[in-house]
N, C-alpha and C positions, 0 to 999 in steps of 0.2 A: 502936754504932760503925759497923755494916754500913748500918744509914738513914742517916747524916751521910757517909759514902764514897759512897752513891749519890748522895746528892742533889749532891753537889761533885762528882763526873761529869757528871749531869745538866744542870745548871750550865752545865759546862767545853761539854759538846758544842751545850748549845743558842746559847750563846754563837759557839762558834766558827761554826757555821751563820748565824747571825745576820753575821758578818764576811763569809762568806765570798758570802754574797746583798747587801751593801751595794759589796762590789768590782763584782760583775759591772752592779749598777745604774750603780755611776759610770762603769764600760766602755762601758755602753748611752748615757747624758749622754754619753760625750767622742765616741763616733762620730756621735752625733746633731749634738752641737756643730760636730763636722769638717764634718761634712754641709752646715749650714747656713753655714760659714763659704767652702767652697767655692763653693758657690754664690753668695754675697757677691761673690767675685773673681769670679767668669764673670759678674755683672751689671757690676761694674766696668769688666773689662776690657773689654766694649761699651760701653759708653760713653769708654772711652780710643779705642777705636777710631772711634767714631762722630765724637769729638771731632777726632780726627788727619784723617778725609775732610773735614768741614767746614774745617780749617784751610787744606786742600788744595785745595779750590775757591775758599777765599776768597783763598789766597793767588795763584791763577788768575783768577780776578778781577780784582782787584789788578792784576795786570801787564797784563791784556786792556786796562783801563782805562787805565791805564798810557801803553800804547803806543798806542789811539784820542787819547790827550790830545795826545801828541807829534807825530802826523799832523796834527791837527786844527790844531795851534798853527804847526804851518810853516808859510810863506808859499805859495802854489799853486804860483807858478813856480821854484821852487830845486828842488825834489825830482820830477823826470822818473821817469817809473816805469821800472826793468828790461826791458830787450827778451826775450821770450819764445823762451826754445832751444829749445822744443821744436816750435816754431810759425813757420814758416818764411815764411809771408806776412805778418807780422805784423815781421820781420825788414828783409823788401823796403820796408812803407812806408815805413818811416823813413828 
């Protein structure tokens, strides 16, 4: 009876050891896991970002383009250019 109570101890404890090394392995996987998924987003979020400057210039572009079309297509003589304030001979020719 004292051999079959050991060994059902022995058992019980190597057992529980065996649990309690399979927790801390899945602890190690899920911070590793964390790990690489953070990093995932910080590649991501460059390229949100990279994507948002490109939109930025293009959409700079865009109106530069834009407004050369609108100059270019007016007639020469309808659109006199501004007299310069701050330039005071430039005021007199006119």
């Amino acid at each position: 009876m004292k051999k079959t109570l050991a060994t059902a101890l022995i058992l019980a404890a190597s057992l529980g050891l065996a649990a309690c090394d399979n927790a801390s392995d899945k602890a190690k996987d899920a911070q590793q896991h964390k790990e690489a998924a953070q990093q995932q987003m910080d590649k991501a979020q460059e390229h949100v970002n990279d994507a948002a400057k490109e939109n930025a210039e293009g959409n700079k572009d865009a109106a530069e383009a834009q407004q050369k079309a609108q100059q270019e297509s007016a007639p020469a003589g309808t659109m006199a250019p501004a007299p310069d304030a701050a330039n005071p001979a430039a005021q007199k020719q006119q």
